[in-house]
N, C-alpha and C positions, 0 to 999 in steps of 0.2 A: 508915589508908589510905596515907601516905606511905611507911612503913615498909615498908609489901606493895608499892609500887611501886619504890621502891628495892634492895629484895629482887630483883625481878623485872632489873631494869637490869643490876645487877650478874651475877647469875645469866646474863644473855645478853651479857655480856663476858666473864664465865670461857669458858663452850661458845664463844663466837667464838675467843679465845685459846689453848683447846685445840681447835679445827679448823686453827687457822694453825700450830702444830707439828706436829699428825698432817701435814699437808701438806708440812713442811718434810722430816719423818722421811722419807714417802714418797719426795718426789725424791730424796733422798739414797740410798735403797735401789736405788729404778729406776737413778739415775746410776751407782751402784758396780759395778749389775749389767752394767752396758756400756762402761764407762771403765777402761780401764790405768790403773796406778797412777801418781802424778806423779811427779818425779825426785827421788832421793836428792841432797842436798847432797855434794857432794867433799869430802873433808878438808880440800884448801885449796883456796881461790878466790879467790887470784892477787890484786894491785894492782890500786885502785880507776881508771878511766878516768877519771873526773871523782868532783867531791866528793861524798860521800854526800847525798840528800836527805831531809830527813824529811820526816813529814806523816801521810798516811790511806791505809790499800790498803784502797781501796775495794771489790775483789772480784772474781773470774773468772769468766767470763760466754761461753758457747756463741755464734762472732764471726759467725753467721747473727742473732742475738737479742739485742739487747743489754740485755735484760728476763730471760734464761733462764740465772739464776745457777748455777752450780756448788754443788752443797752436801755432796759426799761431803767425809768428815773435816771440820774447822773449815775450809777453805777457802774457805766462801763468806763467814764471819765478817767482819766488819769490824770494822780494829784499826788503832791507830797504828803505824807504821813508820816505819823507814829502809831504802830504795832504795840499793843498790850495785851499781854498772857496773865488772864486771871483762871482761878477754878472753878468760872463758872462760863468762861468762852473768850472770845480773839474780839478783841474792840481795836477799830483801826479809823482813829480821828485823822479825817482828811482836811487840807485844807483849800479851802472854796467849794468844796464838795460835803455831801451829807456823809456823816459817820457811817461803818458797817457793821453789824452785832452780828458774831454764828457762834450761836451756842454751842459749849463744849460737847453735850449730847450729841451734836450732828455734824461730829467730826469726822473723817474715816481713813485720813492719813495724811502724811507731810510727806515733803520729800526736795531736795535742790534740784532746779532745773535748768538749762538754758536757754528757756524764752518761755514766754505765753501771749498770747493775744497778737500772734504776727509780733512780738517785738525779742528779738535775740539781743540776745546779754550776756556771753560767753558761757564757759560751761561752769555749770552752779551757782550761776548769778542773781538766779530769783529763788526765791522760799515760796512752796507751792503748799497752798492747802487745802486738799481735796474733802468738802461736808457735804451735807445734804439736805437740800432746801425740804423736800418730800421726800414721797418715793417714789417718783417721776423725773427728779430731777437733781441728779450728782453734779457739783460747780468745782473747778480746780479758782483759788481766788490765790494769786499771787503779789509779793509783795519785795522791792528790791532794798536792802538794807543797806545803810549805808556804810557799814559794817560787817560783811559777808564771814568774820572767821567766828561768829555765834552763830550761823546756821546750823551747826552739828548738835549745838545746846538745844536751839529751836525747834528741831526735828526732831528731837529724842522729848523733846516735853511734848509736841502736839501729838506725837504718836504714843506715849503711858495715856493721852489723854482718849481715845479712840477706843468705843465700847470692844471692840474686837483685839484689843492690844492683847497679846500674849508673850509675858517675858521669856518665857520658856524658847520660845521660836526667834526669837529675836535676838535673844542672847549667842543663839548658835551658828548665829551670819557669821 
């Protein structure tokens, strides 16, 4: 009897684990079928602004939803990295996964968070940076350092870098 019950358990954790990739496949098709494709890396991409950080990229994320991951190609993947701020955009070499280029042009703000992608990280845990693929489509693409007291550095460079930056306003927080 334990054995047929065991059987059974198991049996409805495979089908539950194959409902959660048929799911995952699915958004990945629906997202391809309405999403540009994301940016080609430059050949070169210029002197680092600040030191490279390592840590987690934790994932791209639709910046209405911060539940509504991105999953076309391995980009919704989560994988250890290193974050680089050059002037000419945020290159974030993953590893097992393909690298992400957002050019500085389609940037639109930083900011600390605590969570994205369904994953909570206490409060200010992840470095959130919200660009833009189109103009269809705003991404929050966060990234958890493994050194969280240069977020305040990282968020003051990606926001001078956001064509709407106005020091003026900023200064008066």
């Amino acid at each position: 009897m334990r054995a047929l019950l065991t059987l059974i358990v198991v049996g409805l954790l495979v089908l539950s684990l194959l409902a959660m990739l048929r799911g995952w496949r699915y958004r990945a098709r629906r997202q391809a079928a309405v999403m540009p494709g994301f940016f080609a890396q430059p050949t070169s991409i210029g002197a680092d602004l600040l030191p490279p950080l390592k840590g987690v990229y934790v994932g791209t994320v639709d910046a209405r939803d911060w539940h509504d991951r991105i999953a076309v190609g391995d980009i919704g993947h989560r994988a250890e990295a290193t974050a680089r701020l050059t002037a000419e955009g945020l290159h974030v070499e993953r590893v097992g996964a393909s690298p992400l280029w957002i050019p500085a042009q389609t940037f639109r703000g930083a900011r600390s968070a605590r969570g994205l992608a369904g994953k909570a990280m206490g409060i200010k845990g992840v470095l959130v940076l919200t660009w833009a693929l189109d103009e269809n489509w705003l991404l929050d693409t966060g990234f958890r350092g493994d050194d969280r007291s240069v977020y305040p550095e990282w968020e003051a460079a990606l926001q001078t870098m956001t064509p709407n930056h106005d020091p003026e306003r900023n200064s008066a927080r």
